[in-house]
C-alpha positions as CSV (number, residue, x, y, z in Angstrom):
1,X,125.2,-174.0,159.5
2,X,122.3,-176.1,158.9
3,X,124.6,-179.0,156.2
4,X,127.4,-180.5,156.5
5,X,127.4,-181.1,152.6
6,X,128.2,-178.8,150.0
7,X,127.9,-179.3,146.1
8,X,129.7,-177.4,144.1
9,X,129.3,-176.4,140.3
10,X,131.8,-174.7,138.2
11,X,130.1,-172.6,135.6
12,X,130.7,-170.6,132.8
13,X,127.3,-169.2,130.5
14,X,125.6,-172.2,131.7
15,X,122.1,-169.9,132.0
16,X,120.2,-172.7,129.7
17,X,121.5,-175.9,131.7
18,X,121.6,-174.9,135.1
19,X,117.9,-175.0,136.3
20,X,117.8,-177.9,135.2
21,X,120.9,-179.2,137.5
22,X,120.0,-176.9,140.5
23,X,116.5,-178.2,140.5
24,X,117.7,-182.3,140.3
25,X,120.0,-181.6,143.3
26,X,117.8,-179.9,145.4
27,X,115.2,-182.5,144.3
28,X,117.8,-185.3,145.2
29,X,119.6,-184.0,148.1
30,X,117.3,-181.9,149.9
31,X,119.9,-181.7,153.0
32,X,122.8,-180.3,150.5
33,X,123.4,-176.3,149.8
34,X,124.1,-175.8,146.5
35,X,127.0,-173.8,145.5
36,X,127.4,-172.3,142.2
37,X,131.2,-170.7,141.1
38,X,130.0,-168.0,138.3
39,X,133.4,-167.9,136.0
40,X,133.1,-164.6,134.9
41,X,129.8,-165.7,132.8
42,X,128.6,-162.9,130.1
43,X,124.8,-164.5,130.5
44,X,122.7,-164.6,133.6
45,X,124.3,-167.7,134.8
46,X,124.6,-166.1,138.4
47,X,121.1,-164.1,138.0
48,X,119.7,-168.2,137.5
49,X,122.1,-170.1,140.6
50,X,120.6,-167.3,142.6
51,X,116.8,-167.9,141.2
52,X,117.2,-171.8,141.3
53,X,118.5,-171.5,145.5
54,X,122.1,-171.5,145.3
55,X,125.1,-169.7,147.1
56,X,126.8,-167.5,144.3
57,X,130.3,-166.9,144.2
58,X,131.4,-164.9,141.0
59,X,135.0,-164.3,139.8
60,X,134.9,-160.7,137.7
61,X,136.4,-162.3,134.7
62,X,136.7,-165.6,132.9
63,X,139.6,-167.5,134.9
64,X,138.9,-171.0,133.4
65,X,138.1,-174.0,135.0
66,X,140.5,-175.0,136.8
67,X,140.4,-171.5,139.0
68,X,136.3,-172.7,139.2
69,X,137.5,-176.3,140.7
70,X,140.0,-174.9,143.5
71,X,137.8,-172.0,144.6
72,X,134.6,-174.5,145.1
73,X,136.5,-176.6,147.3
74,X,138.0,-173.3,148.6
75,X,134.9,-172.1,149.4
76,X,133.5,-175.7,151.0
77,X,136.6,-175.8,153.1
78,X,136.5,-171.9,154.6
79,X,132.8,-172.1,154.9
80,X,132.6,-175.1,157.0
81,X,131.3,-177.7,155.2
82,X,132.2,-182.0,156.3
83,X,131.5,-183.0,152.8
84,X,131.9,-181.5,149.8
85,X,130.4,-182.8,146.2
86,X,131.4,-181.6,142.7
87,X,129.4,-181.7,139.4
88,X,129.4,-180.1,135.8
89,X,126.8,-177.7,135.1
90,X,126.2,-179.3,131.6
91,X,123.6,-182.2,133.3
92,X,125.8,-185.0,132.7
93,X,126.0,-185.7,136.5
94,X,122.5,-187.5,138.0
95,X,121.8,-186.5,141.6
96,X,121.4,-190.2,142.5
97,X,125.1,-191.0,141.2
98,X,126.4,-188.0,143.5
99,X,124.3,-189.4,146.3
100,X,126.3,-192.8,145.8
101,X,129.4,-191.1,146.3
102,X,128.6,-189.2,148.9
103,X,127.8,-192.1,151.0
104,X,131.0,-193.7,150.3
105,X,132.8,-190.6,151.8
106,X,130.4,-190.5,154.4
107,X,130.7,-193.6,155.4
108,X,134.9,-193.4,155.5
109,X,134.8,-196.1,152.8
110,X,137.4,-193.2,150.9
111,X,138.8,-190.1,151.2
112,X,137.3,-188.9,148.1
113,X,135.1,-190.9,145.3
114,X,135.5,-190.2,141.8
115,X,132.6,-190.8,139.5
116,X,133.9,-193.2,136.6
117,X,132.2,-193.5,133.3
118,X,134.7,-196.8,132.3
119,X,135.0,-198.5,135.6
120,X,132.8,-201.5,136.2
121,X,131.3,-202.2,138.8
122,X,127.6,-204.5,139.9
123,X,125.0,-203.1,137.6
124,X,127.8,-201.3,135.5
125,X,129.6,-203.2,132.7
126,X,132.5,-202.1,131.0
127,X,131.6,-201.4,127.8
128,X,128.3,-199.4,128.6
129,X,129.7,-196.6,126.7
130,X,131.1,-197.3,123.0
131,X,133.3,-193.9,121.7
132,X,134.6,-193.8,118.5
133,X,137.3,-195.3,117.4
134,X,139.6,-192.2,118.1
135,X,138.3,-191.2,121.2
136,X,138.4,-194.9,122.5
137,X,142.3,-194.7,121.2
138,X,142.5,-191.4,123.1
139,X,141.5,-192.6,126.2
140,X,142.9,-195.9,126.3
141,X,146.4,-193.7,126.0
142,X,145.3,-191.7,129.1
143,X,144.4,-194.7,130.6
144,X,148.1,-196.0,130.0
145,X,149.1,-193.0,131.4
146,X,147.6,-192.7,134.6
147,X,148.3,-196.6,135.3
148,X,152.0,-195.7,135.3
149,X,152.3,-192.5,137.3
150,X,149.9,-193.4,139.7
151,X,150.6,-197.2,140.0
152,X,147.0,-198.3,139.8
153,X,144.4,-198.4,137.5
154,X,142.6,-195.4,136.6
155,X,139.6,-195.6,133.9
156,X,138.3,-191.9,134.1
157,X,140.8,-189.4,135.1
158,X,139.1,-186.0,133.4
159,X,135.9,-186.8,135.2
160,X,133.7,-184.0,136.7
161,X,131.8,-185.6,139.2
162,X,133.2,-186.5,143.0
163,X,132.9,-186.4,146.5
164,X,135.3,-185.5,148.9
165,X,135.4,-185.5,152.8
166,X,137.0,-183.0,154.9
167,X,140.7,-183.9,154.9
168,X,140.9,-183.9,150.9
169,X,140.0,-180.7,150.6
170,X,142.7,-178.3,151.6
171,X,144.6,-180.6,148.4
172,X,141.8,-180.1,146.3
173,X,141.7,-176.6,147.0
174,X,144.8,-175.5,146.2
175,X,145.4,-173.6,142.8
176,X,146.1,-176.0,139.6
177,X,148.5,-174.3,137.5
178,X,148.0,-177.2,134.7
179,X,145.7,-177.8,132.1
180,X,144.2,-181.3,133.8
181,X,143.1,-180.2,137.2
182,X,141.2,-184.0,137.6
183,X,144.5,-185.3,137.0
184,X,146.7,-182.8,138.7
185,X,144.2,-183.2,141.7
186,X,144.5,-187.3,141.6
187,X,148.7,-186.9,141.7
188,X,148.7,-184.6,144.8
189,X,145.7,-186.9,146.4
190,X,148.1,-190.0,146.1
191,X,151.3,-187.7,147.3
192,X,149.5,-186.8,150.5
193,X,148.3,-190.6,151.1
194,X,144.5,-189.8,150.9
195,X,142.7,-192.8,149.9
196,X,140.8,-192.1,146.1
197,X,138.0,-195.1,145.1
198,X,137.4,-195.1,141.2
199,X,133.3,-196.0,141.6
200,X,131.2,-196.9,138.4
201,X,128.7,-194.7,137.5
202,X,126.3,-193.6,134.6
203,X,126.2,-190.3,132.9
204,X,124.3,-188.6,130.0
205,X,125.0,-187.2,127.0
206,X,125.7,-183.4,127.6
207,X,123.0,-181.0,127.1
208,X,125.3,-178.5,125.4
209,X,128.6,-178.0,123.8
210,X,130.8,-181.2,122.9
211,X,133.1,-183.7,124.6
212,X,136.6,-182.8,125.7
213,X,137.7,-186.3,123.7
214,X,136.7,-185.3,120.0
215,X,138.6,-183.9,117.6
216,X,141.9,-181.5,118.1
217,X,140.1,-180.7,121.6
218,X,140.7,-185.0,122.4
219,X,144.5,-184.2,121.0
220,X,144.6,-180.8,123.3
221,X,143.4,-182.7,125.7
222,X,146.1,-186.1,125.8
223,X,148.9,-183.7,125.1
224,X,147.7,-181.7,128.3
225,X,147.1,-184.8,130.5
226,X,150.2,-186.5,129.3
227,X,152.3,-183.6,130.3
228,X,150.6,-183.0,133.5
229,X,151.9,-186.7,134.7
230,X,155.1,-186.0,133.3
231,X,156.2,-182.6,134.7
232,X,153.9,-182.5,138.0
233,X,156.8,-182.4,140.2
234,X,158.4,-179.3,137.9
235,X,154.7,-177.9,138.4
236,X,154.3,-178.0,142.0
237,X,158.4,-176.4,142.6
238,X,156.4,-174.1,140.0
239,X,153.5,-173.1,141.8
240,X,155.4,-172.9,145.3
């Protein structure tokens, strides 16, 4: 195998978005392969990962995202891979943030880095993104949340974007049978005693579709999170 580093992208009718992501990651880490985990798309989402360079995998129907998380790191584990990155399909994610993380895990800084749109950090000050008053009140809660089942403070626990070495990956991999995998995935990272390093980062506005915190999706999506901290050890008796 010619890399030791994988990035993975979960997809589903991303046909409009992706070139645009496959061609910023080849541009930005030339050494990477590119994997692309088709969920059962309707467009020709895995006609363009092909096109644009990247390894296809495609499930024959839509399974959601979560299935699209645990078989990309799945897949990175079984094929080989050291190192294995993880970023939307909608362009949110620059290549030269990934490459930040990347390094960290590289350099056994952390066991995996997560990609933080809140955290701070030199060059990254808190409030360099302003939500609306009810998504600010929505993550603040989740926030709350994830301080108290993880002990620590968390700023971004539904975020897309991470890198992950070799040892995190059989957790990461394994299917998510709640409706938070980010947040399901950071509860069995601290129950296995890998080390997880919140790093600051920028993103973009997405190219298509809307956030997960507006609206009844932000409500769907507390409820969700809030329930996942509550019931994970229900969940995992659940999934064994």
């Amino acid at each position: 195998m010619a890399s030791d580093t994988v990035v993975f992208i979960p997809a589903w009718n991303e046909e409009r978005a992706l070139p645009g992501v496959l061609d910023e990651l080849h541009a930005g880490l030339p050494a990477a392969d590119v994997l692309v985990i088709d969920d059962g798309s309707t467009d020709t989402t895995a006609e363009v990962a092909a096109a644009g360079g990247a390894i296809v995998v495609s499930f024959g129907e839509n399974r959601g995202l979560r299935a699209g998380i645990a078989a990309g790191y799945r897949e990175a584990q079984e094929r080989g891979y050291a190192y294995c990155g993880r970023v939307d399909a909608d362009g949110q994610h620059p290549v030269d943030e990934l490459r930040r993380l990347l390094d960290l895990v590289r350099s056994d800084r952390c066991d995996v880095a997560v990609g933080s749109r809140f955290a701070e950090g030199e060059g990254y000050v808190a409030d360099r993104y302003e939500p609306s008053p009810a998504r600010r009140f929505g993550i603040g809660l989740l926030q709350k949340a994830m301080h108290v089942r993880l002990g620590r403070p968390f700023r971004d626990p539904t975020s897309g974007m991470a890198a992950v070495n070799r040892e995190a990956m059989p957790v990461m991999a394994r299917p998510y049978v709640s409706g938070a995998p980010e947040v399901e995935a950071l509860l069995r990272l601290k129950q296995a005693g890998l080390r997880v390093e919140e790093v600051a980062v920028h993103m973009r506005e997405r190219e298509h579709g809307e956030s997960k915190l507006q609206g009844k999706k932000a409500v769907k999506l507390v409820l969700t999170v809030v329930g996942t901290l509550l019931f994970f050890r229900w969940l995992r008796h659940r999934r064994s």
